[in-house]
C-alpha positions in Angstrom: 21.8 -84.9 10.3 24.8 -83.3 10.5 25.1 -79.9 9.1 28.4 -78.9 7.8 30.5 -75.4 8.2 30.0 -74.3 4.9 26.3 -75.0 4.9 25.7 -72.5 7.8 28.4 -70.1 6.8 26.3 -69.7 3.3 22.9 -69.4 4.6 24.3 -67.0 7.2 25.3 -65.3 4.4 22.1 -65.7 2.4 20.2 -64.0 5.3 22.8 -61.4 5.7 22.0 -60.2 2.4 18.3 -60.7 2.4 18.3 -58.7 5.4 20.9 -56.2 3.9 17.9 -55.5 0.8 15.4 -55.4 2.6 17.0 -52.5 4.9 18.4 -50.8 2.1 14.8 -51.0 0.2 12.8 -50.2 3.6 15.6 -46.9 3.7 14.3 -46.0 0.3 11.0 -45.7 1.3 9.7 -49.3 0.1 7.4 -51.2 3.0 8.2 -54.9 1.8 6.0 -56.7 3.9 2.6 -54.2 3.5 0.9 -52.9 0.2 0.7 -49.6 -0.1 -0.9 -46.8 -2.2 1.4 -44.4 -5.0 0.9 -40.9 -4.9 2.5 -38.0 -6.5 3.6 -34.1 -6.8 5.5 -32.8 -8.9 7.9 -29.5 -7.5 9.9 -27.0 -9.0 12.5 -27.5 -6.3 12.9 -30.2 -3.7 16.2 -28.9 -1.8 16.2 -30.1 1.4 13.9 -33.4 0.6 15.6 -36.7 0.7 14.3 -40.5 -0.5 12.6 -41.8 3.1 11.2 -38.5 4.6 7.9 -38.8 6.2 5.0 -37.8 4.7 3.3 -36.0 7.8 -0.8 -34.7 8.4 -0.9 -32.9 11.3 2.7 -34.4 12.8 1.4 -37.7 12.3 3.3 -39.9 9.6 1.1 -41.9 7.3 3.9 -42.3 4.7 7.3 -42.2 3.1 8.8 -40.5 0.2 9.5 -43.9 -2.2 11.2 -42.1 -4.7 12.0 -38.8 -7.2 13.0 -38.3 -10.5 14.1 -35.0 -12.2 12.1 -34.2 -15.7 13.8 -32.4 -18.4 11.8 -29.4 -17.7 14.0 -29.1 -14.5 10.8 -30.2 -12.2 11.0 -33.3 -10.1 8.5 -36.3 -9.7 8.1 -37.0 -6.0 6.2 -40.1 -5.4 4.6 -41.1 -1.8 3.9 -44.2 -0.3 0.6 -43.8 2.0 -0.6 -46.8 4.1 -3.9 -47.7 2.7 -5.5 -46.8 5.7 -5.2 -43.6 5.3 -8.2 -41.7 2.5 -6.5 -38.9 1.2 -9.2 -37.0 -1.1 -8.4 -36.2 -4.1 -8.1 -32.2 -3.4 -5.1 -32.5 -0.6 -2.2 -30.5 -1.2 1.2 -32.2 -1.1 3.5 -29.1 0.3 7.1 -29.5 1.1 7.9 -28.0 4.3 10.6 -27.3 6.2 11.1 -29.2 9.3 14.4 -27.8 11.5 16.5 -24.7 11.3 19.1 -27.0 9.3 17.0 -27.0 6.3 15.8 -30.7 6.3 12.2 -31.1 4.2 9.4 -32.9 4.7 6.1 -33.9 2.7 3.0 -32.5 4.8 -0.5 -33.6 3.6 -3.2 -30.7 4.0 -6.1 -32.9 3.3 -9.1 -31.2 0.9 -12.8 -31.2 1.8 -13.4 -33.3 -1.4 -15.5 -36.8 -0.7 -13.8 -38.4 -3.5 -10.8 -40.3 -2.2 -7.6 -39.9 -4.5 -6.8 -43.3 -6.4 -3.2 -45.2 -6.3 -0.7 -43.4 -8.7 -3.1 -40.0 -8.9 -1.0 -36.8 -8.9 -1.4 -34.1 -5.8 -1.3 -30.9 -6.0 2.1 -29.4 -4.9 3.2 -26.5 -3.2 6.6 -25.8 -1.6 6.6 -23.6 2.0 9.0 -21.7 2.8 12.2 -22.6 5.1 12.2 -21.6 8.9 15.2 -19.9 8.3 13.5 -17.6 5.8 10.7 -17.1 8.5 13.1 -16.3 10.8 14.4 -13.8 9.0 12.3 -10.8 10.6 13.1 -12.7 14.1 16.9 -12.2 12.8 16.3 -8.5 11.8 15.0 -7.8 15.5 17.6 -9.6 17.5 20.4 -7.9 15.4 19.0 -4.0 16.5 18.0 -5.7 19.8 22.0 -6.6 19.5 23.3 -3.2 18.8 21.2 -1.3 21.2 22.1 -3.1 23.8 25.7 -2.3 22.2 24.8 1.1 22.6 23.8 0.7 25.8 26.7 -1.1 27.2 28.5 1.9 25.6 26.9 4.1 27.5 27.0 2.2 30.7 31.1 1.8 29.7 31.1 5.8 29.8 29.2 5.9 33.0 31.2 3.9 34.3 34.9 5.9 33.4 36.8 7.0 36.3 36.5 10.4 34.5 32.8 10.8 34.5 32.5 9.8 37.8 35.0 12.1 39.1 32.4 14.9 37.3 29.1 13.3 38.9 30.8 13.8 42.1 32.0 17.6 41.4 28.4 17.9 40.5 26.6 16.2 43.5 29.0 18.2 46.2 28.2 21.3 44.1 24.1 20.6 44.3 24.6 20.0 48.1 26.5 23.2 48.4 23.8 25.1 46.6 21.3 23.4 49.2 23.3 24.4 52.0 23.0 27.9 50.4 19.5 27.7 49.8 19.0 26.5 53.8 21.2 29.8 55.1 18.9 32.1 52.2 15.6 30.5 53.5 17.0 30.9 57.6 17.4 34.7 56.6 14.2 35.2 55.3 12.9 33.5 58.4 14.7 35.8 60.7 14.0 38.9 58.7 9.6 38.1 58.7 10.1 37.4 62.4 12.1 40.8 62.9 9.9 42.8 60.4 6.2 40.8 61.9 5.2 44.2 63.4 5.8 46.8 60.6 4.1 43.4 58.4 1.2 43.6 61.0 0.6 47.5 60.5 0.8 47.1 56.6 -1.9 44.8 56.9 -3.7 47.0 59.4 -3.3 49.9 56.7 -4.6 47.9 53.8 -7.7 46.6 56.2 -8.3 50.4 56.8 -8.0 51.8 53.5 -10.6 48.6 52.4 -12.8 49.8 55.5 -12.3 53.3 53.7 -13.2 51.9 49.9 -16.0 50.4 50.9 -17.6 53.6 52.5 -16.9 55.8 49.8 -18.5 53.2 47.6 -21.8 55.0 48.0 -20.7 58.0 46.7 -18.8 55.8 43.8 -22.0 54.8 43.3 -24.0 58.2 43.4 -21.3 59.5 40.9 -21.1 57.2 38.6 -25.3 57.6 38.6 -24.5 60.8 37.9 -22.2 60.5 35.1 -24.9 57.9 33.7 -27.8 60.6 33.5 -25.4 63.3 31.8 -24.2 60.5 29.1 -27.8 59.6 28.5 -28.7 63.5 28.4 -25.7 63.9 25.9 -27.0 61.4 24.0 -30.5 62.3 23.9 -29.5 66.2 22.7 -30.3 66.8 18.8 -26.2 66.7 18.6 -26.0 65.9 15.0 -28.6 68.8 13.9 -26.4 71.2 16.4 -23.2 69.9 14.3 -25.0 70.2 10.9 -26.0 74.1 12.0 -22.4 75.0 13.0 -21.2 73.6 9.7 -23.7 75.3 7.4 -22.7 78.8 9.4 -19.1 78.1 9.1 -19.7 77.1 5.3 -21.3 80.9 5.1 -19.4 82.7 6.2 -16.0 80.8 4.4 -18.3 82.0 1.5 -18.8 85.5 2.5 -15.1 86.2 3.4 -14.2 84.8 0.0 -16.8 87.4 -1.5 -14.9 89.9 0.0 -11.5 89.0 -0.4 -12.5 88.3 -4.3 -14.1 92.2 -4.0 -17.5 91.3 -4.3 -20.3 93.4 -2.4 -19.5 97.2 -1.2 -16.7 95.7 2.1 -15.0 93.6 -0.8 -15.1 97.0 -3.1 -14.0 99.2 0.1 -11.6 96.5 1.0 -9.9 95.8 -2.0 -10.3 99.1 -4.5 -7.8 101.7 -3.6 -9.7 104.8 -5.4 -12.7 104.2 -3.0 -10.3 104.8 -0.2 -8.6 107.9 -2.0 -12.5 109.4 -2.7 -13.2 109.4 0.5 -9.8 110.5 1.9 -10.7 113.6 -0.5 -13.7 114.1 0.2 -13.1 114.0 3.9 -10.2 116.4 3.4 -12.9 118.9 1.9 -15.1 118.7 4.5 -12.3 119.2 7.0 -11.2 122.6 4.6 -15.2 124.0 4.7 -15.5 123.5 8.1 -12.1 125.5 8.5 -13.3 128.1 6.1 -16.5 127.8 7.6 -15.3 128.9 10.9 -13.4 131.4 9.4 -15.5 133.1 7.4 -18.9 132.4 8.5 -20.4 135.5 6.8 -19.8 133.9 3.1 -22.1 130.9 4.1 -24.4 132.8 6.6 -26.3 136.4 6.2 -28.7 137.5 8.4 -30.6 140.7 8.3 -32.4 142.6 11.3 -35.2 143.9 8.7 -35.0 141.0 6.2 -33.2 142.7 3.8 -31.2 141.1 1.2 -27.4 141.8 1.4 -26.0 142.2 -2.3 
């Protein structure tokens, strides 16, 4: 049987657009051919996640994302498509993670511990990780002051490297070899000078080994002395010092008392000292005995009679 143009153009066509569906649904997530189970998570945000992203555990794919709807709470319903192979207990978490520096998303499964397998259409609990960029962003903060130092440091190297600077490092090496040259001549005169000056250095040491020789003979007499001076400290402290010092005191303390007696005219020296009529009495009276002994001398016969036969003279 003959089969005409337009028979084979329109089932060309008819697979054409079979095969056109099923690529479009298989893009969307939808396995045609294979059942699978529904899961889903809802998200407060899902930037980054597009219909057809893998749903991963441990980097290996066991699903798709089949579709998502926005609610009016601003949230969006994710749902998953997980070959039935695959338990997924009902405690994994669904978290949305990032999966290249350009911000593309993807659903990774961290399966729970539960024995209790989730059941087609059950909701997962959700949980959105945070972009590599934004983990990055301490990486970022590094390189950018690991940037500027090595700015600064080029900076530096840029001055170093300014015919000016240089011409200064090269003043100041000649200048450090001219001060080692100086230092070689200072250190070849001090050589000549101790070679010159090695006998007088020799007799100076001959000196100080004599006058040691000298110390340590007289150190026996050192020693005798300062034995010496050890028995007359002990003797000095074994003297009744303090009742010594406590006499002294007591005998100045009398006689500050007697000499203020006296100058306060106490006692006959204060009353001789200090009374003017004592002095005048006696001045008198001394003047009277000088006159009788005058008188005396000059007339002895008024004071003195004497009689060969011991008559009375009238």
């Amino acid at each position: 049987m003959k089969i005409s143009n337009e028979t084979k153009i329109g089932a060309l066509t008819a697979i054409a657009i079979t095969i056109l569906i099923l690529g479009y649904s298989f893009l969307r997530g939808n396995d045609v051919f294979s059942s699978s189970n529904k899961y889903y998570a809802v998200y407060r945000s899902v930037e980054g996640l597009a219909l057809a992203k893998p749903v991963l555990v441990n980097g290996f794919q066991i699903g798709r994302v089949s579709s998502m709807k926005l609610q009016p709470d601003g949230h969006t319903i994710v749902e998953f498509k997980i070959d039935p192979d695959y338990v997924v207990p009902n405690n994994t978490l669904a978290k949305l993670s990032s999966t290249d520096l350009l911000g593309s998303k993807a659903i990774v499964f961290e399966l729970g511990n539960s024995k209790v397998p989730a059941e087609d259409k059950d909701t997962l609990k959700a949980d959105i990780q945070g972009s590599l960029a934004e983990s990055l962003q301490p990486i970022q903060k590094k390189a950018e002051m690991l940037i500027s130092k090595m700015d600064s440091s080029l900076a530096a190297i840029n001055k170093i490297l300014n015919p000016e600077f240089q011409k200064n490092v090269d003043r100041s090496f000649m200048s450090i070899a001219n001060s080692l040259q100086t230092l070689e001549g200072t250190t070849k005169k001090i050589d000549n000078l101790v070679a010159s000056q090695s006998g007088h250095i020799n007799g100076i040491l001959t000196n100080a080994e004599v006058v040691s020789g000298s110390l340590k003979a007289s150190t026996t007499h050192i020693n005798g002395m300062t034995a010496n001076f050890e028995k007359v400290s002990n003797d000095i402290a074994n003297a009744n010092i303090k009742q010594t010092l406590d006499n002294a005191n007591k005998a100045m303390a009398d006689l500050q008392a007697t000499i203020a007696k006296i100058n306060s005219g106490q006692g006959s020296l204060g009353l001789l000292m200090n009374d003017d009529k004592m002095y005048k009495n006696l001045t008198d009276a001394s003047n009277n005995l000088n006159n009788l002994f005058i008188d005396l001398k000059a007339h002895p016969k008024r004071y003195v009679s004497f009689s060969v036969f011991g008559g009375k003279k009238d």
